[in-house]
C-alpha positions as CSV (number, residue, x, y, z in Angstrom):
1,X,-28.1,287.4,-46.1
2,X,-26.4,287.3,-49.4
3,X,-23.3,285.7,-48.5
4,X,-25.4,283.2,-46.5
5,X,-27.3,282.0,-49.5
6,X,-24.2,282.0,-52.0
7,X,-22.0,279.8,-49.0
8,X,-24.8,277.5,-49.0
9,X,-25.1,277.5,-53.0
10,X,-21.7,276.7,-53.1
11,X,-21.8,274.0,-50.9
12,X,-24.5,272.6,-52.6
13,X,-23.2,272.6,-56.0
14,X,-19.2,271.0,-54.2
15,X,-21.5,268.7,-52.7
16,X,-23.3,267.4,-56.2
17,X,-20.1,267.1,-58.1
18,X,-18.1,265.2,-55.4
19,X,-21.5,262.9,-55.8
20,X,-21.3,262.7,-59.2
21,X,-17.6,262.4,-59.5
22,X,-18.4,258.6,-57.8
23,X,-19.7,257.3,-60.7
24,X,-18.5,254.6,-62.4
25,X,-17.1,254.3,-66.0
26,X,-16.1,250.9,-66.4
27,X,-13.5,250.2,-63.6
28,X,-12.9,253.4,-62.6
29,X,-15.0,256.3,-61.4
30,X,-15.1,259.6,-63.5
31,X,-12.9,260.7,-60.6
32,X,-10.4,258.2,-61.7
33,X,-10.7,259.2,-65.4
34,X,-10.2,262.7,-64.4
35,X,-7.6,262.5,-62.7
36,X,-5.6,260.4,-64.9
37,X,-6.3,262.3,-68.2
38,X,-5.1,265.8,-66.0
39,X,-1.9,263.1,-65.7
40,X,-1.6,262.2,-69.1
41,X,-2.6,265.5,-71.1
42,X,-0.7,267.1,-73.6
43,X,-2.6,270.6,-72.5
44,X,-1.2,269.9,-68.8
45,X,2.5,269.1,-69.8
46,X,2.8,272.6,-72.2
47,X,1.3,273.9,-68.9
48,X,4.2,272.4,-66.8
49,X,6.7,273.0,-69.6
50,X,5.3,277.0,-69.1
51,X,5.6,277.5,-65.5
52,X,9.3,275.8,-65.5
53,X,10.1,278.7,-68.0
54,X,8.5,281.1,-65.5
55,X,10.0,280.0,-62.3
56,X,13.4,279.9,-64.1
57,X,12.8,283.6,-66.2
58,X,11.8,285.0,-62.4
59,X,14.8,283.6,-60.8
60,X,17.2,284.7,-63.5
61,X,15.8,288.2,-63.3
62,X,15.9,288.0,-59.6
63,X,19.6,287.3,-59.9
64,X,20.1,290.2,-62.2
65,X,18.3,292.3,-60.2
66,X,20.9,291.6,-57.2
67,X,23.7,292.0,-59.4
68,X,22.8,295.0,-60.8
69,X,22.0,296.3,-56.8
70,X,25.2,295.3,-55.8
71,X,26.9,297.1,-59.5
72,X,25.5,300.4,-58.3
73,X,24.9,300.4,-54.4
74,X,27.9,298.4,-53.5
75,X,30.0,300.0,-56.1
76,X,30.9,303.1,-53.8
77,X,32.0,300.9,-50.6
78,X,35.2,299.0,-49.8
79,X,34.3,295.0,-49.1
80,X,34.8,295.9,-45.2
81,X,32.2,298.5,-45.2
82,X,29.8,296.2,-46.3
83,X,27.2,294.1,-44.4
84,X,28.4,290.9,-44.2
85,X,31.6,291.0,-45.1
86,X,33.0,292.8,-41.7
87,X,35.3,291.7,-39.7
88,X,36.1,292.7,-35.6
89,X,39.1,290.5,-35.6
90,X,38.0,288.7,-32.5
91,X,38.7,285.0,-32.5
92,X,37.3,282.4,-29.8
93,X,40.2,280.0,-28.7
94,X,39.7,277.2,-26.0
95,X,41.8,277.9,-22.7
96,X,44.9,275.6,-22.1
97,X,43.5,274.4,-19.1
98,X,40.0,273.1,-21.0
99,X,42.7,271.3,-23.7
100,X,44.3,269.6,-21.1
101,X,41.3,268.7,-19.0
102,X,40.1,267.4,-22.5
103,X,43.2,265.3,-23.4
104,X,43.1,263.9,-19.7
105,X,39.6,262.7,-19.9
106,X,40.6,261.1,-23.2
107,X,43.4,259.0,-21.9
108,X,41.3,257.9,-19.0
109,X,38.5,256.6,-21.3
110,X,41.0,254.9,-23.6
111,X,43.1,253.4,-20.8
112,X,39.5,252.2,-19.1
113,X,38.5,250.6,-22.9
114,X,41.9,249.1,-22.9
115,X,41.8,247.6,-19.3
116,X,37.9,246.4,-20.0
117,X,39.4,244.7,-23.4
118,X,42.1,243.1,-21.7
119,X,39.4,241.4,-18.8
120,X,37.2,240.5,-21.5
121,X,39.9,238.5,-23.6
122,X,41.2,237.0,-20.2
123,X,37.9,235.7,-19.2
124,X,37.3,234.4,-22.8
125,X,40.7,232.6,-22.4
126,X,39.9,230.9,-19.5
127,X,36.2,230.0,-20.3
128,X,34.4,232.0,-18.0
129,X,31.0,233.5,-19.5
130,X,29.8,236.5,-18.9
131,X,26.1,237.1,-18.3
């Protein structure tokens, strides 16, 4: 019954300040105000400043944390031993017979580009339009 009552407090009290956040101040609501002075503050952009230092400290000591991994776990394997950096020596190659099929579908497009070309500046030569 306790949660009840404090869901329904708290919707209440959202409920008031949205409300009251619709004033008006002049030209703009105390919303407007709000929002631009958490825009504008000095207190907001030493907060920004902050948590650009912390994102960058936690990625740098990320980093070192890898490195230092790799210094002592990776230390004792050759570069082939380790994930990621094996190789089975398989290659995939293309059969000679897809190539040539290829290459043969190529020259028939180009040739049927050239010959479609070719009708187009006869036609144009002797006035005939094309609809």
């Amino acid at each position: 019954m306790g949660d009840i009552i404090f869901a329904i407090r708290m919707l209440v009290i959202t409920v008031v300040i949205v409300v009251l956040m619709q004033i008006k101040l002049g030209d703009a609501t105390l919303e407007t105000h709000a929002h631009q002075w958490m825009r504008s503050s000095a207190a907001v952009e030493a907060l920004q400043d902050v948590s650009k230092g912390a994102v960058k400290a936690m990625s740098q000591g990320y980093q070192a944390l890898l490195a230092m991994i790799d210094r002592n776990v990776g230390g004792g394997f050759s570069r082939e031993q380790m994930a990621g950096s094996r190789s089975l020596g398989l290659g995939l190659e293309r059969s000679a017979g897809y190539e040539k099929d290829l290459e043969n579908k190529r020259r028939a497009a180009d040739h049927a580009s050239e010959t479609s070309a070719g009708a187009d500046s006869n036609a144009t030569a002797t006035g005939e339009d094309k609809l």
